[in-house]
N, C-alpha and C positions, 0 to 999 in steps of 0.2 A: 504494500500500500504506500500510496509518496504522501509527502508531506501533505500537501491539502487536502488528507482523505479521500481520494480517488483510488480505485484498482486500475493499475493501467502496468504494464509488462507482465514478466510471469510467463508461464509454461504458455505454446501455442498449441492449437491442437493440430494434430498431425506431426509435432514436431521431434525431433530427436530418429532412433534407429528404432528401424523396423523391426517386428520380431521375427526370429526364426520360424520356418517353414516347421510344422509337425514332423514331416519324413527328416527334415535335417536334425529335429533334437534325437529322432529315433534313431540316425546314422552314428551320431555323437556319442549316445549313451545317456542322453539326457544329462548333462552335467550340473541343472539346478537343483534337481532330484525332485521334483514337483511333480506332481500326479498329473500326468496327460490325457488329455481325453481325444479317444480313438475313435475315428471312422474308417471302416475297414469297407472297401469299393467291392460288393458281390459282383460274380461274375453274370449272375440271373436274376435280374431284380425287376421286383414285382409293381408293376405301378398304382400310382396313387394317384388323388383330386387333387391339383393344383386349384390352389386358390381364382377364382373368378376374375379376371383383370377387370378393374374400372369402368361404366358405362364412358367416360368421356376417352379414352384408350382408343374405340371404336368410332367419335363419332362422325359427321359429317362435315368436311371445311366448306368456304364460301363457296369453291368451285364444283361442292356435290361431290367431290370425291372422299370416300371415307381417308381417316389419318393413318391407320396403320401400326397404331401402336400396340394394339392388343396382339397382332401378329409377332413382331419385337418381345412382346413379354411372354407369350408360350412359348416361346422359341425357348429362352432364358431362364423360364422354369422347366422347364425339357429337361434339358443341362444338369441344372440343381438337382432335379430328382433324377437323373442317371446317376449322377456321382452320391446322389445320399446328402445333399448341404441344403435339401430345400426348407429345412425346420431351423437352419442357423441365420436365416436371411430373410428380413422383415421382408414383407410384401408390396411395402411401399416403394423401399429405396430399387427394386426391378421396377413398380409403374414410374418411377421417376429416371430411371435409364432407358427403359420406353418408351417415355413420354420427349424426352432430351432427345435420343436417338431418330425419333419421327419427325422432329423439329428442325434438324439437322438436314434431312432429308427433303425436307418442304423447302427450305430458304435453298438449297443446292439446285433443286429443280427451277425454283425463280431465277435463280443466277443463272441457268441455260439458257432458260423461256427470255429473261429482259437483259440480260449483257450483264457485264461486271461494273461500268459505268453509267450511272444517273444525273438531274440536271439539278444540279444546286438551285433550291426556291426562290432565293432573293437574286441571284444576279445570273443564273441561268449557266455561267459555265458548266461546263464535265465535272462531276465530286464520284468516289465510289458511292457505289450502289450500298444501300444499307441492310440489304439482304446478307452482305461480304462479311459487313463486322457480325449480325448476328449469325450467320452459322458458323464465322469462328467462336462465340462465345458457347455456342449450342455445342460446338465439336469438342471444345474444352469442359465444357461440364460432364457428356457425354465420358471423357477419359477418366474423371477425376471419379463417378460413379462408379465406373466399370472399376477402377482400381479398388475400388474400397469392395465392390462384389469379390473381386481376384483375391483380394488379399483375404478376406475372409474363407474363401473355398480351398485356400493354402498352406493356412494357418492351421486347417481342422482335418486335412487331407492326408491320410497316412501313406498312400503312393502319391509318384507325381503325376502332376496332373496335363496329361496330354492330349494330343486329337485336337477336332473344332470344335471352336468357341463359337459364340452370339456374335462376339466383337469383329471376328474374320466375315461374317458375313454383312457388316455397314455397308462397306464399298460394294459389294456387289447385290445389293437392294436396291441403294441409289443408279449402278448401269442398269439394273430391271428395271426401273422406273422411268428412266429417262423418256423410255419408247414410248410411255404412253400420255 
């Protein structure tokens, strides 16, 4: 606390080292000696109800075409429940990487459809297109989400965790989409 009674510095969050991966304490021998908690990836596993994505996930933008995010979020529960993580990961922060990742995908398709360049309102010159900064902010929340999904599926994972992701398929949503 500083002098005028304010909180201001102090831990950030996110901040500092990452923890080790489960499979790496397992590699190590665990050297904290702290009880680990196992998820062990069956080779035949039986599926379950993934939680119902969001009516607004599905719904319809101006242009009448639905958004696509509910698509994005089975995908990602898919995933969770092949590997066994779907009960470690709230259901929100997937509609919030579905919902990011949709968004990402809608400002990319404007940037095709209207150029990268727009007409400044007061004096009419060229400015970028405002589509450009929002889908880099869109594509950057999108990472910061997925990371925090990874890092939870890695931390709890007693093999490592390989094959396709959700995240390997962005880029090739958006080429599917282009076409139409």
């Amino acid at each position: 606390m500083a002098k005028d009674g304010t909180n201001r510095g102090g831990a950030r969050p996110g901040a500092g080292r990452k923890p080790k991966a489960l499979k790496e304490k397992l590699d190590t021998g665990n050297p904290g000696g702290r009880k680990l908690t196992r998820i062990d990836i069956p080779e035949n596993i039986d599926g379950v109800d993934m939680p119902k994505p969001g009516e607004y996930l599905s719904g319809l933008q101006r242009d009448g075409k639905p958004l696509g995010a509910d698509e994005i979020y089975n995908k990602v529960c898919r995933w969770l429940t092949k590997l066994g993580c779907e009960k470690l990961i709230n259901p929100t922060l997937v509609e919030q990487y579905a919902m990011s990742v949709a968004r990402w995908v809608q400002c990319e398709e404007a940037i095709s459809r209207l150029g990268l360049l727009g007409k400044h309102a007061t004096t009419g010159s060229p400015c970028q297109s405002p589509f450009v900064h929002m889908s880099q902010n869109y594509m950057k929340q999108s990472n910061v989400l997925w990371a925090t999904i990874q890092q939870i599926v890695k931390e709890n994972c007693s093999v490592e965790v390989t094959g396709s992701n959700p995240e390997n398929d962005m880029m090739e949503m958006l080429l599917r989409n282009r076409g139409n």
